[in-house]
C-alpha positions in Angstrom: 6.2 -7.4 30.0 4.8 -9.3 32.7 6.5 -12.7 34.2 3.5 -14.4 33.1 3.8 -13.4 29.9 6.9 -14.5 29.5 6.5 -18.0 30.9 3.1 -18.7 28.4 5.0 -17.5 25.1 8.1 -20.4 26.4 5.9 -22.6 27.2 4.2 -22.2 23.0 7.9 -23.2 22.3 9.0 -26.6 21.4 12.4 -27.5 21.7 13.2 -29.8 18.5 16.9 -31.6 19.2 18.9 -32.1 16.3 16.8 -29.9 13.5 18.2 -28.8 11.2 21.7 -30.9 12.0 22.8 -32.3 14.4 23.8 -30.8 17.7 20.9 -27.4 16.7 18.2 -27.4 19.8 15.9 -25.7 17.1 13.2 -23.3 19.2 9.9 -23.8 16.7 7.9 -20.7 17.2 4.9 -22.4 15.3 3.3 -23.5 17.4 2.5 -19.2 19.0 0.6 -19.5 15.4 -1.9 -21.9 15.8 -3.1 -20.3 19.0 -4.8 -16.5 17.9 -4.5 -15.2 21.9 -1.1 -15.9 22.2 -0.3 -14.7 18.9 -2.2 -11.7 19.5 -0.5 -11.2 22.6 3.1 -11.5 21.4 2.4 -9.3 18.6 0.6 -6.4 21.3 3.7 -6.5 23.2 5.9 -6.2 20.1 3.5 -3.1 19.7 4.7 -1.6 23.3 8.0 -2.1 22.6 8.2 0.1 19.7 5.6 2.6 19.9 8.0 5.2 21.3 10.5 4.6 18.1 10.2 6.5 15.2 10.6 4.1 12.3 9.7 4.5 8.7 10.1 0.7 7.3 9.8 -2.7 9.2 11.8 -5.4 7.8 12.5 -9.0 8.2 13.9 -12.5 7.0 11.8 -14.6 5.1 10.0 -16.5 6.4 9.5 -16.4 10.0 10.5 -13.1 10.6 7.3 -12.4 8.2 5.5 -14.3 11.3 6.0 -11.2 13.3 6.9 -8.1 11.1 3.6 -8.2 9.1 1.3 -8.0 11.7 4.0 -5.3 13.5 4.2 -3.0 10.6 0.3 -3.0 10.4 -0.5 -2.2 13.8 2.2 0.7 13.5 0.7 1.8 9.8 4.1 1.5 8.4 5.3 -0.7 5.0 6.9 -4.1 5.6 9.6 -4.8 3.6 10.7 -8.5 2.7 14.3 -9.8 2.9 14.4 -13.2 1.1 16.8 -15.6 -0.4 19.0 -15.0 -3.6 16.4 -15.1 -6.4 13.5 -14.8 -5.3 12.6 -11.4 -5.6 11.4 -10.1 -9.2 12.7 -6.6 -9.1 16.3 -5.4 -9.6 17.6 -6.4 -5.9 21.2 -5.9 -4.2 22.0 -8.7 -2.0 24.5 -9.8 0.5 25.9 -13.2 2.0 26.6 -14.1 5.6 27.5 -16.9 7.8 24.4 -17.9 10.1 24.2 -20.7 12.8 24.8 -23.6 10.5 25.5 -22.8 6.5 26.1 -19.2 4.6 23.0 -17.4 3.1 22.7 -15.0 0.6 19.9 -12.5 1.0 18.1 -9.8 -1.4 16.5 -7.2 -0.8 14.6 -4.6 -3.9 17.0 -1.7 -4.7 13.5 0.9 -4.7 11.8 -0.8 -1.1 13.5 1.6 1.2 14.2 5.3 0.8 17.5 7.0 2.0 17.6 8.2 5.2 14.8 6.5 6.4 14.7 4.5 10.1 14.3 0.9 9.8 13.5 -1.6 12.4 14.5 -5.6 11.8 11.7 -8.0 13.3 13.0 -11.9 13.3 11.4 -14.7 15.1 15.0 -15.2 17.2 18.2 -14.0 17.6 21.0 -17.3 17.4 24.4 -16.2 16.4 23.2 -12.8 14.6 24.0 -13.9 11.6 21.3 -13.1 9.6 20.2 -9.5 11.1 24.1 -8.6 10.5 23.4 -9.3 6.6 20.1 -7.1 6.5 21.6 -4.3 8.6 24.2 -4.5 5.9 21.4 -4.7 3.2 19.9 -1.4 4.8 23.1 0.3 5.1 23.4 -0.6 1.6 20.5 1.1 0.3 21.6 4.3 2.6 18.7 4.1 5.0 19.5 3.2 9.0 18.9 0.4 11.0 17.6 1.6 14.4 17.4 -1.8 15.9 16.4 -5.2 16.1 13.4 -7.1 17.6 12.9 -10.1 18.4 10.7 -12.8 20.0 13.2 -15.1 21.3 17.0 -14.5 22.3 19.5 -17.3 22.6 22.2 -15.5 25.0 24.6 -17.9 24.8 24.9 -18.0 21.3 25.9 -14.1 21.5 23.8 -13.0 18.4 22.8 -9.7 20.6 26.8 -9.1 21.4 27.7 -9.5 17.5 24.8 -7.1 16.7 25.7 -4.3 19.7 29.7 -4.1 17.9 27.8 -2.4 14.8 26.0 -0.4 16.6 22.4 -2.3 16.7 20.7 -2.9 20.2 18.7 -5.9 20.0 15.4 -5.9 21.9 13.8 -9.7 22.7 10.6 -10.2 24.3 12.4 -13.4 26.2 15.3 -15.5 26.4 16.1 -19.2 26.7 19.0 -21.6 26.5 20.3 -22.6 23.2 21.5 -25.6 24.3 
C-alpha cells in the first residue's frame, strides 16, 4: 500500500483523549464511513491483502469490526460470521471472556456458524492490547476450525496487541500504525 494511502486513511482518524476513561487516546475510525472513496479504498486494500489466503469464514467483533468484515467477506464471496457480546445472539452459542484495554468482555459466538477444519480470518477496526482477537481465536479454536490470521485497519504498536497475538501463533496484518498515546 502506497505512502499516500496510508497518510489519507490517518488523516480520517480522530484522536478522542480520554474516551472511554480516562487516560484511552480512542482512534474513532467513523469518520472512514461517512466518506464512500475512502471507505472504498480501505476496504480494496483489505481486498489485496488477502486475496492470496485461502479462507473459508471471515469473522469479527461487534460492532466495528462489522465496519470492515462485511464488506471484506463480500468482495471475497465468503460468509461473515458475527462475534458479539454475551446474549445477544439467539442460537445455542459458546462464549468466552477476556481482558481487553480497559474492562473484561465476554463474547459469543453460534455453535453451527463455522465448520471444523475450516480457515478463518479475524477483521477488527484496530489492534490495542489484543485482547479481544485473543478471545475470538479462542472462540474459533473452540468450535475446531483455525484462525489463519488477523486483519486490521489500524495497529497501536505500543500497546503490543500484535506481540500477544504472534505468542499463539496469529500474525497480525494492519493496513497502518499510529501511536496509542
Amino acid at each position: 500500500m502506497s505512502t499516500n494511502i496510508q497518510k489519507l486513511i490517518a488523516k480520517n482518524i480522530p484522536n478522542i483523549p480520554n474516551f472511554p476513561i480516562k487516560g484511552v487516546q480512542f482512534k474513532d475510525l467513523t469518520p472512514i464511513l461517512a466518506k464512500p472513496k475512502i471507505l472504498k479504498i480501505v476496504i480494496n486494500e483489505l481486498v489485496k491483502k488477502v486475496k492470496k489466503m485461502k479462507i473459508d469464514y471471515i469473522v469479527a467483533p461487534e460492532t466495528r469490526g462489522y465496519f470492515f468484515g462485511i464488506p471484506l467477506a463480500q468482495k471475497l464471496h465468503i460468509p461473515f460470521i458475527p462475534v458479539r457480546k454475551k446474549g445477544k445472539l439467539p442460537r445455542p452459542t459458546i462464549s468466552v471472556t477476556e481482558n481487553i484495554e480497559y474492562s473484561k468482555v465476554s463474547l459469543e459466538i453460534h455453535r453451527d456458524d463455522i465448520k471444523p477444519n475450516a480457515r478463518v480470518l479475524i477483521v477488527d477496526d484496530l489492534l490495542a492490547t489484543g485482547g479481544t482477537i485473543k478471545a475470538i481465536i479462542k472462540l474459533i479454536r473452540l468450535l475446531k476450525a483455525k484462525p489463519v490470521g488477523a486483519l486490521v485497519v489500524v495497529e497501536l504498536p505500543e500497546l503490543n496487541g500484535a506481540k500477544q497475538l504472534n505468542s499463539l501463533g496469529i500474525l497480525v496484518d494492519a493496513m497502518i500504525k499510529l501511536p496509542g498515546k
